[in-house]
KESE-549332 format. One record per atom (N, C-alpha, C): residue in one letter; z, y, x. Coordinates in steps of 0.1 Angstrom, whole numbers, plus 2048, in hexadecimal, padded with zeros to 3 digits. Each point is the difference from the previous one (the first is absolute). Layout:
BEGIN
AZYX;...
***
This chain:
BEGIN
X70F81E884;X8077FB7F4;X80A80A7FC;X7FE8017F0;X80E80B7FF;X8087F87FE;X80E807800;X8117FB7FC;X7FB7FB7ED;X80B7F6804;X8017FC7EC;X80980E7FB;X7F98027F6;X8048097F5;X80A7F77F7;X8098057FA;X8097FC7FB;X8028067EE;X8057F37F9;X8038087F2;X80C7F97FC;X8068037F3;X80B7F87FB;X7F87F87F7;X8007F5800;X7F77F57F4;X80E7F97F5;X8047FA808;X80C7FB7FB;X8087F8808;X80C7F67FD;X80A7FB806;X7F77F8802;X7FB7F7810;X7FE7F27FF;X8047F7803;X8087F8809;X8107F87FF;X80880E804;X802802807;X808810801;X7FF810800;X7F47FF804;X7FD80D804;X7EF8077FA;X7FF80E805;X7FA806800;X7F07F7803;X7F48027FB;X7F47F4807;X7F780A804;X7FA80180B;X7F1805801;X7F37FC7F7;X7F980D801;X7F28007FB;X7F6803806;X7F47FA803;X7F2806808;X7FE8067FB;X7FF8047F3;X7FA80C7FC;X80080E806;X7F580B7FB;X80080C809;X80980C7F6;X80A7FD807;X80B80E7F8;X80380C80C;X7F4804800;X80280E809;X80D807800;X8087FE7F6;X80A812800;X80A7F2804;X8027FA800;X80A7F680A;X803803810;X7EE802805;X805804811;X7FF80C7FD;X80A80580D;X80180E801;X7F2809804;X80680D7FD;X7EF806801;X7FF80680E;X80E7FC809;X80080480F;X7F57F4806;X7FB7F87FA;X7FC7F5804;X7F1802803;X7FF8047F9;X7F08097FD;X7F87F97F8;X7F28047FD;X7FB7F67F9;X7F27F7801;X7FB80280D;X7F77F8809;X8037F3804;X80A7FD803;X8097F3805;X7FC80080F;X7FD80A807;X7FD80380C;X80F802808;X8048067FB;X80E808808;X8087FC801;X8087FF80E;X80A7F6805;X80B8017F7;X8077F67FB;X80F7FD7FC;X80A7FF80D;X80880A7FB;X80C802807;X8107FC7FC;X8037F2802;X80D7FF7FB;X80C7F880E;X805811804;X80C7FD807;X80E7FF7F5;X8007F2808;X8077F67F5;X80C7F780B;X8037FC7F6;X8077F2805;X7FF7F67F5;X8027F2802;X7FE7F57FA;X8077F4804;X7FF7F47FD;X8027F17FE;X7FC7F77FD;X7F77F6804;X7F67F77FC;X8067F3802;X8047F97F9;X8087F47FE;X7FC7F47F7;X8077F7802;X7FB7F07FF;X8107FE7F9;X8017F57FC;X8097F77F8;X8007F3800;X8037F980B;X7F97F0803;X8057FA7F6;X80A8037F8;X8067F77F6;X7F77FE7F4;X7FB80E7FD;X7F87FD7F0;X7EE805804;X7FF7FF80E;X7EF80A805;X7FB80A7FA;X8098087F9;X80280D7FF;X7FB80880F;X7F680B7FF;X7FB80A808;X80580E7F5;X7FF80E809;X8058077FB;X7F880B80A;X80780B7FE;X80181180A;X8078057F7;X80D80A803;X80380C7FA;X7FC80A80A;X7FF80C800;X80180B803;X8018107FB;X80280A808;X80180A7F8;X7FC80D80D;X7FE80D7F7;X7F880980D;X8028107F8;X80080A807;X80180F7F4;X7EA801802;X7F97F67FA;X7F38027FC;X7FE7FA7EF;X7F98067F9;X8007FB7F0;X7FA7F2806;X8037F67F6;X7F77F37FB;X7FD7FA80A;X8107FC80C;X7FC7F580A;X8017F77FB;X8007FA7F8;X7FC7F37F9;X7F47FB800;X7F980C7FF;X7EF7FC7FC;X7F8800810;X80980380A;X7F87FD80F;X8037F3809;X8108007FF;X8077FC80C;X8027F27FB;X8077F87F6;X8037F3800;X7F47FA7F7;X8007F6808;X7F77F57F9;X8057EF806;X7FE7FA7F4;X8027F4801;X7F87F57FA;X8017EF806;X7F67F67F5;X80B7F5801;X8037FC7F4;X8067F67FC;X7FE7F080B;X80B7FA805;X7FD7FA80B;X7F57FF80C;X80080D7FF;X7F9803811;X808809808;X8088097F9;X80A80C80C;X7FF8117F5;X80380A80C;X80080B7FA;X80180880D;X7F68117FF;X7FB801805;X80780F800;X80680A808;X80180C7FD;X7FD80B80F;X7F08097F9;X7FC806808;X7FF80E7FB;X80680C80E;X8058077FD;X7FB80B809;X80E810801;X7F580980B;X7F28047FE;X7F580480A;X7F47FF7FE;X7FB7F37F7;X8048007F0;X7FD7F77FB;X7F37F87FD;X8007F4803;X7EF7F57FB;X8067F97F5;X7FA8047F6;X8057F97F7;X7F97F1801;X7F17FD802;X7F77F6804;X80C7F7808;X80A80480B;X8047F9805;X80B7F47F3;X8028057F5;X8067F67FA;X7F77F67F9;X7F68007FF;X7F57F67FF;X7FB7F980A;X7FC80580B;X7FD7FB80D;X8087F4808;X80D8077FF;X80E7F7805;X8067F47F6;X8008027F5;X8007F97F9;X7F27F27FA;X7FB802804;X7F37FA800;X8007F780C;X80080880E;X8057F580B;X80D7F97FF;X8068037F8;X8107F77FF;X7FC7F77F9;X7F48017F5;X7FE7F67F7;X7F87F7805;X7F57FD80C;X7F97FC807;X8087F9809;X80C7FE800;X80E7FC80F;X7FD80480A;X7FF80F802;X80280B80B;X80E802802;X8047FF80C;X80C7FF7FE;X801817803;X8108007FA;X7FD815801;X7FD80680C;X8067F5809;X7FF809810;X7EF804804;X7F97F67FC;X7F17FD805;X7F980C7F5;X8067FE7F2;X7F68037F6;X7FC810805;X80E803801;X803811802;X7FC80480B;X8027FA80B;X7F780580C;X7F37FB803;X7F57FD7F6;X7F77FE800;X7FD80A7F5;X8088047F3;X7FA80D7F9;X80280C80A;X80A801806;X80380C80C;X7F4805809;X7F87F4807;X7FD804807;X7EE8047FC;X7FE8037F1;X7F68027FA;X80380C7F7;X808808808;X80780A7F8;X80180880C;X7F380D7FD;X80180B808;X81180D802;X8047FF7F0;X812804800;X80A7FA801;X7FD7F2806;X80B7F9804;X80C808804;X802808806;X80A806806;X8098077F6;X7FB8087F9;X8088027F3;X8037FA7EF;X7FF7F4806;X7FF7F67F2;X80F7F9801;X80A7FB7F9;X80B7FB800;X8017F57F4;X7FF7F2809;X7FC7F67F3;X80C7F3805;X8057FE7F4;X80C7EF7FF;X7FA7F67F8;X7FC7F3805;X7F77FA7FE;X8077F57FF;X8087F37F5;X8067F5801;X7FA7F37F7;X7FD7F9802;X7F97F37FE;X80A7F77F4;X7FD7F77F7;X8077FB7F9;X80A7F7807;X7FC7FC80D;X8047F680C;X810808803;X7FD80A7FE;X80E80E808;X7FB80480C;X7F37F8805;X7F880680B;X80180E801;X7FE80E808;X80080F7FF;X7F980180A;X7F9810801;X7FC805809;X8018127F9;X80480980A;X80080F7FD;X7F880680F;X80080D7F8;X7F780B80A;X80280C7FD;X805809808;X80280E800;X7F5805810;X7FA80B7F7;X7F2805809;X80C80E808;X7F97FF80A;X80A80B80B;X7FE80E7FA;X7FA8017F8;X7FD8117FA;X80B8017F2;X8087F47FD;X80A8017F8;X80A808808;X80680B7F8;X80D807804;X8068087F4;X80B803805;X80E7FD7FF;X8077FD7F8;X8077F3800;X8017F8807;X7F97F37F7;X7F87F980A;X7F87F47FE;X8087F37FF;X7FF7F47FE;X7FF7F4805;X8057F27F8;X8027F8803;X8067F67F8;X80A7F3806;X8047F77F4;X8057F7804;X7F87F57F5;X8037F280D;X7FE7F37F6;X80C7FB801;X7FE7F47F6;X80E7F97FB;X7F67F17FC;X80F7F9800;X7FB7F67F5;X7FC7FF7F2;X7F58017FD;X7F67FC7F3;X8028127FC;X7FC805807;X800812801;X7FC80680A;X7F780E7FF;X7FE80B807;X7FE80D7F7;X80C80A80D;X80080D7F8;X7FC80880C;X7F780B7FA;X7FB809806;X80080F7FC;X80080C805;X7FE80B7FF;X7FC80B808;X7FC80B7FB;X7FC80A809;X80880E7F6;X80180D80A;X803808802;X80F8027F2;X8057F880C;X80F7FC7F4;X80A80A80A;X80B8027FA;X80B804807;X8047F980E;X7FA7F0803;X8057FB809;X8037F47FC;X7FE7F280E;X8057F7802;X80C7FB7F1;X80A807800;X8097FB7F7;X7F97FC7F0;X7F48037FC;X7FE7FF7F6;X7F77EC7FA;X7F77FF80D;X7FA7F47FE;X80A7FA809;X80D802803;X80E7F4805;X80B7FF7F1;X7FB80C7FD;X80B8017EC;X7F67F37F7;X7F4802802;X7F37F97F6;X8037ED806;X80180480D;X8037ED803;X8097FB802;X80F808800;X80F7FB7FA;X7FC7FC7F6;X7FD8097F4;X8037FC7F3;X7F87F17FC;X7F2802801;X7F87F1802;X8057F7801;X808800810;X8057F5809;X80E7FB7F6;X80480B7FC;X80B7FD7FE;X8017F87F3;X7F68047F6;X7FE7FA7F4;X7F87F2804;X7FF7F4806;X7F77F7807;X80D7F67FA;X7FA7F87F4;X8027F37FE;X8088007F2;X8038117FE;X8038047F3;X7FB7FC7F3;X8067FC7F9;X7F67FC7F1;X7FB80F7F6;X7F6808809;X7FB8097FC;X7EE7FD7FF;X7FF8087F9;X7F38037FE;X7F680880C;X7FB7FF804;X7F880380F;X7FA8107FB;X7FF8007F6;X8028137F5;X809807805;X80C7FC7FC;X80F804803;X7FF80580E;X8007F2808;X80380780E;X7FA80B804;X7F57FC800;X7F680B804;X80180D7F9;X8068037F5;X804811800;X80A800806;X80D7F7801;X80D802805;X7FD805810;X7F27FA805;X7FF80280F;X7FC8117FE;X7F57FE7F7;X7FA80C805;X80A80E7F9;X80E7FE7F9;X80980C7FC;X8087FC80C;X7FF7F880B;X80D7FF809;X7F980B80B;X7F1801800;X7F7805808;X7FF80E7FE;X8028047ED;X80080C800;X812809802;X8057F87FB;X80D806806;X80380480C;X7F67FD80C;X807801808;X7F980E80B;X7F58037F1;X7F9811807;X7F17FC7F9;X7F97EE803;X7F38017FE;X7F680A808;X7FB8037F5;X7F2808803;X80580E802;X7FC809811;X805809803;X80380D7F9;X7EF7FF7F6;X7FC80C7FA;X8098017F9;X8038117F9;X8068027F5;X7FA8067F7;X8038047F0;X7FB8077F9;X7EE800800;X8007F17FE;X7F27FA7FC;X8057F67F4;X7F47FD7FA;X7FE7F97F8;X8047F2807;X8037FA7F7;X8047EF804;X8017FA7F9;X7FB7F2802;X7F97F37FB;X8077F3806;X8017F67F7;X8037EF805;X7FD7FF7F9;X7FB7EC803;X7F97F67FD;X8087F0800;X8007FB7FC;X8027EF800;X7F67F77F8;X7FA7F7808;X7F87FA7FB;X8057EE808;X7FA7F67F6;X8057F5807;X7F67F47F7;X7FD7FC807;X7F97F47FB;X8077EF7FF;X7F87FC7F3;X80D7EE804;X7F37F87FC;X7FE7F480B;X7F57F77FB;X8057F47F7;X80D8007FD;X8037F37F8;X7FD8047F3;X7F87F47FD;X7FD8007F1;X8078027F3;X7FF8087FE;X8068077F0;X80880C802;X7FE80380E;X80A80E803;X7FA8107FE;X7F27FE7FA;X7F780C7FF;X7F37FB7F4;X80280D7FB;X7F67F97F5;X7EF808802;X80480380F;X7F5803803;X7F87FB80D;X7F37FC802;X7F77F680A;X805807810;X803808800;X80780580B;X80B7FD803;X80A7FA7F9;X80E7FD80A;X8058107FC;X8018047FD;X80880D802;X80D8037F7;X808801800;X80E8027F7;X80880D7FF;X7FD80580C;X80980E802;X7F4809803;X7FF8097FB;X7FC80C804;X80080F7F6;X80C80480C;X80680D7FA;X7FA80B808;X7FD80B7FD;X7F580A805;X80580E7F8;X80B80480A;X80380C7FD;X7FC80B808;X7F48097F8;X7F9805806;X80480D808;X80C8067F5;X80280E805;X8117FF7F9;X80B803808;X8097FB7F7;X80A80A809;X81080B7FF;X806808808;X8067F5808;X8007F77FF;X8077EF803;X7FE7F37FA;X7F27FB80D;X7F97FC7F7;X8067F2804;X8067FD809;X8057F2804;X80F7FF7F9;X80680A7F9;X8087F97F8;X7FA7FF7F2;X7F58067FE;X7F77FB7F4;X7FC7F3803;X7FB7FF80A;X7F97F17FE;X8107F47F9;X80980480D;X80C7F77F8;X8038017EE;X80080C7FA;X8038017F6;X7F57F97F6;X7F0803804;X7FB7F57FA;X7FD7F27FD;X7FD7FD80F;X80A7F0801;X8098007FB;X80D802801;X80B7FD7F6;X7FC7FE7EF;X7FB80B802;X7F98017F0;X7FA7F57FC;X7F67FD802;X7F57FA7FF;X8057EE801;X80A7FE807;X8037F3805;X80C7FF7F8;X8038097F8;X80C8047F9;X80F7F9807;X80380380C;X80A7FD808;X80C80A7F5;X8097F6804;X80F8057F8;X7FE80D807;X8088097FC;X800811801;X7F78097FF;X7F17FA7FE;X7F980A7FF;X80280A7F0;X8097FC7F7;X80680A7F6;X8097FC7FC;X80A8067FA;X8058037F8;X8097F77F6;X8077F5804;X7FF7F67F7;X80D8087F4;X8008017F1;X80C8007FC;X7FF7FD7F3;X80C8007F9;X7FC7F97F2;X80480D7F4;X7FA80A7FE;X8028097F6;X8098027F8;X80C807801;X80A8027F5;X7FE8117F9;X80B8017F5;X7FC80F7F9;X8027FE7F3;X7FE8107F5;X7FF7FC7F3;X7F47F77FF;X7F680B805;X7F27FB801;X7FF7F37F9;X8047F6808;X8037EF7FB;X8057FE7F9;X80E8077FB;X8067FB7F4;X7F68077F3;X7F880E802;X7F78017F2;X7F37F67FF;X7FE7FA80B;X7F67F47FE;X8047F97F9;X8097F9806;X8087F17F9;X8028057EC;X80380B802;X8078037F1;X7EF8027F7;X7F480380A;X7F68067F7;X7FB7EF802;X8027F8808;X7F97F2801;X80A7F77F7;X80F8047FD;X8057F97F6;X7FE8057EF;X7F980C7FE;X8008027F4;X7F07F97FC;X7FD7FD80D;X7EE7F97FB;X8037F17FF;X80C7FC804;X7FF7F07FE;X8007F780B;X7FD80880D;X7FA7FB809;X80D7FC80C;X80B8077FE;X80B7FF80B;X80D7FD7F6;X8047F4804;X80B7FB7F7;X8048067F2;X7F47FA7FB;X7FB8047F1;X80C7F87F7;X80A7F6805;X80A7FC7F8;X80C80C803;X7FF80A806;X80980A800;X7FF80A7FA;X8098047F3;X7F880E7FA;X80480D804;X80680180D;X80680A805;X8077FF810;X7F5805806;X8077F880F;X80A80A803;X8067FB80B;X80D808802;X7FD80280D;X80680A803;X7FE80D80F;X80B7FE808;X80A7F87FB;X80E7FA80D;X7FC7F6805;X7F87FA803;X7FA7F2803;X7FF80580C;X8047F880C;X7FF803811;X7ED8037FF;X7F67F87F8;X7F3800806;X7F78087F5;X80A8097F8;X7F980B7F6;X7F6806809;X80080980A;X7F7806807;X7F47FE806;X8027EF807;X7FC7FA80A;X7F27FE7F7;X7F47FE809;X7F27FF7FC;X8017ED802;X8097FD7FA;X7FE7EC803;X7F67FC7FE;X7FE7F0802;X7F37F7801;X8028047F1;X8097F97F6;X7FC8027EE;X7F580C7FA;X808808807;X7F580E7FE;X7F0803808;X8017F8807;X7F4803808;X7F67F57F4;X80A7F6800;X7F87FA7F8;X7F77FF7EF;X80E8097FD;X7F880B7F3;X7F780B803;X801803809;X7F6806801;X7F2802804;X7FE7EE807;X7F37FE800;X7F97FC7F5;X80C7F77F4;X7FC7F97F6;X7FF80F7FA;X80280C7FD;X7FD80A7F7;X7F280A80A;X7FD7F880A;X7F7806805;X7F17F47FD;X8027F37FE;X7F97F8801;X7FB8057EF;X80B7FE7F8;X7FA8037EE;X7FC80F7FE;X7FF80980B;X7F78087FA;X7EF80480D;X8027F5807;X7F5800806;X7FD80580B;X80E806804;X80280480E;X7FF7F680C;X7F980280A;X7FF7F8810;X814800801;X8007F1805;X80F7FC801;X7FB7F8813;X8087F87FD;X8027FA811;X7F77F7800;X7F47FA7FB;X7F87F57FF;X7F280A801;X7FE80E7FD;X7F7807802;X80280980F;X80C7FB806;X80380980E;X80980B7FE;X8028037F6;X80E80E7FC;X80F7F8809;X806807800;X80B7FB803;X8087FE7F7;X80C7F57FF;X8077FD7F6;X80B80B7FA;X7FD8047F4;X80A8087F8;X7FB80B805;X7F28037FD;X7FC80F807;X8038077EF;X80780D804;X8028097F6;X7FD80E805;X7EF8067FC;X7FD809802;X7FB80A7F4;X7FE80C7FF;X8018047F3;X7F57FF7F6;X7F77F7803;X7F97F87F9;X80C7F67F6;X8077F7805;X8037F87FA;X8118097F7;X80480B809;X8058067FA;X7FE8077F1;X7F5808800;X7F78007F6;X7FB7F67F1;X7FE7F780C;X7FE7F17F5;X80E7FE7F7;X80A800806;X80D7F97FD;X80580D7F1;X7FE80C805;X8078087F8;X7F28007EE;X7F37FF807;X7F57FB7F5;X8037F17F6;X8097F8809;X8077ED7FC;X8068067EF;X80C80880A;X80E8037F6;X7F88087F2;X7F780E806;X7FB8057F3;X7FB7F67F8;X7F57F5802;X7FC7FB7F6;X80A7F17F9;X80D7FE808;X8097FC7FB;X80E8057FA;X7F980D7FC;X80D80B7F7;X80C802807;X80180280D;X80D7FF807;X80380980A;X7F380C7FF;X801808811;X80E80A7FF;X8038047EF;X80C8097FA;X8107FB805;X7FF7F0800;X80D7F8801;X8017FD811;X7F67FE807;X7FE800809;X80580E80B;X7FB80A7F9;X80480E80A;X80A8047FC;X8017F97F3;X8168057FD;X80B7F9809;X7F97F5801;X8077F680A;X80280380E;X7F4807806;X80080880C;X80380C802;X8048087FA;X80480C7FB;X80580580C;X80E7FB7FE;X8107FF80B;X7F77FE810;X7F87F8800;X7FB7F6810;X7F680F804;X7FB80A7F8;X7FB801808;X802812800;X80A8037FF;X80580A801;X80180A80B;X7FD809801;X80380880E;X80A8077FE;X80D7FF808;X80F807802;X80380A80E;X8018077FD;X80980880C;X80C803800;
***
């Protein structure tokens, strides 16, 4: 079985969605193109549960392009699966399939293990929607190998800086447990607690993270899968503070930009070119510039300016624009308004002074 290949489709409750389709230039071309050739992703990860909302998940990250498309896998109230190292990807189908059958992880996995001639180099965290777990690190993992479980979690890794890194990944987990967070959230918070603290030994390789998370309650995915999160950053200088920055994004959490409310002439030549169209306190025949909110881009003005965007057929906030978008389209438009209302002469005499350059 190959790894899922990955595209951007669109937002689907939050995130990034997968596609079966065959988009070759997605996997890397270290990969080869037989689907013969072992997958190699010394990594670390987190495969987690949420008993509150049965939310499953995995984040992880690794210096290999497009660990997303080998290592996590999940099914909407059955668990989640992350297999890694001498990578099988089959094992996220396999494992998951017995979880779905009420295998419980311990049995599932050491019954795929022992039908697995590379058992020894394979490193797989295996957790049941129950919070059930079972993990396995093959003795030909080195330096440095191994893992920890937790409650409603297992983190695992191989050839990381050391021990400290999958104890950074199950503080942070542990620590976020009963939080009114999103089981998204945590799981990068785990896996940037994991990379701060060295991660993945290599340096000056390419590097990759993943979050993916499934929810079986109804209406939480608009897709037959259960799936809500999946972020798949394939190649990124920092790809685990990307993944945060797109979740943020995407979930539009306060700070992901910029919030402010635009002051300048800029605004006052709007208001003056939206008051000589009628459109901004058209009972005024001459606004005044000492007014505390002369500058300020206000709700009044935002609001002329969708009604002068709506009467000439411009997309306003009911077509998905944003409210009081003024781009040089409508710029354009506005100074086209005044020409065919005899007024562009009286108008730039008026602006004259506002837009002067002084030294």
């Amino acid at each position: 079985m190959r790894p899922k290949r990955v595209t951007v489709l669109r937002a689907g409750c939050l995130a990034l969605l997968l596609t079966h389709s065959p988009l070759v230039a997605q996997e890397p071309v270290a990969w080869g193109v037989s689907g013969r050739e072992p997958l190699e992703f010394h990594t670390f990860s987190i495969a987690a549960i949420d008993p509150r909302t049965g939310e499953v998940g995995v984040a992880v990250t690794t210096r290999v392009p497009c660990v997303g498309n080998g290592v996590p896998w999940v099914r909407a109230g059955v668990g989640a699966v992350a297999t890694q190292a001498n990578t099988r990807t089959e094992y996220g189908q396999i494992l998951l399939d017995a979880l779905a059958k009420g295998e419980e992880p311990a049995k599932a996995l050491e019954r795929a293990l022992a039908a697995d001639s590379q058992a020894v180099s394979r490193q797989i965290g295996v957790i049941a929607v129950s919070g059930k777990t079972a993990q396995h690190t093959g003795t030909s993992n080195s330096p440095w190998a191994g893992g920890r479980a937790g409650k409603d979690y297992v983190t695992q890794g191989n050839l990381l800086v050391g021990p400290e890194v999958v104890d950074a990944v199950a503080a942070s987990f542990e620590a976020s447990e009963g939080t009114p967070r999103h089981l998204a959230d945590r799981l990068i918070d785990a896996i940037a607690a994991g990379h701060a603290k060295g991660g993945d030994a290599r340096k000056g390789r390419t590097q990759s993270a993943a979050v993916i998370v499934a929810d079986a309650r109804p209406g939480r995915s608009r897709r037959a899968d259960g799936v809500t999160v999946n972020i798949n950053v394939c190649e990124n200088p920092n790809p685990v503070a990307e993944l945060r920055r797109i979740y943020n994004t995407i979930s539009q959490t306060l700070g992901f930009r910029q919030l402010e409310q635009f002051t300048g002439n800029d605004i006052w030549q709007l208001k003056v070119m939206l008051n000589a169209l009628g459109l901004f306190r058209p009972n005024e025949k001459e606004l005044r510039r000492d007014v505390p909110d002369a500058l300020l881009y206000t709700p009044e003005a935002v609001a002329a300016v969708d009604a002068f965007r709506s009467a000439e057929h411009l997309s306003g906030p009911t077509l998905g624009s944003p409210p009081g978008l003024v781009d040089e389209d409508t710029v354009a438009r506005l100074w086209a308004a005044l020409a065919r209302a005899g007024k562009v002469d009286s108008v730039r005499q008026s602006l004259l002074e506002t837009v002067a350059v002084r030294r």
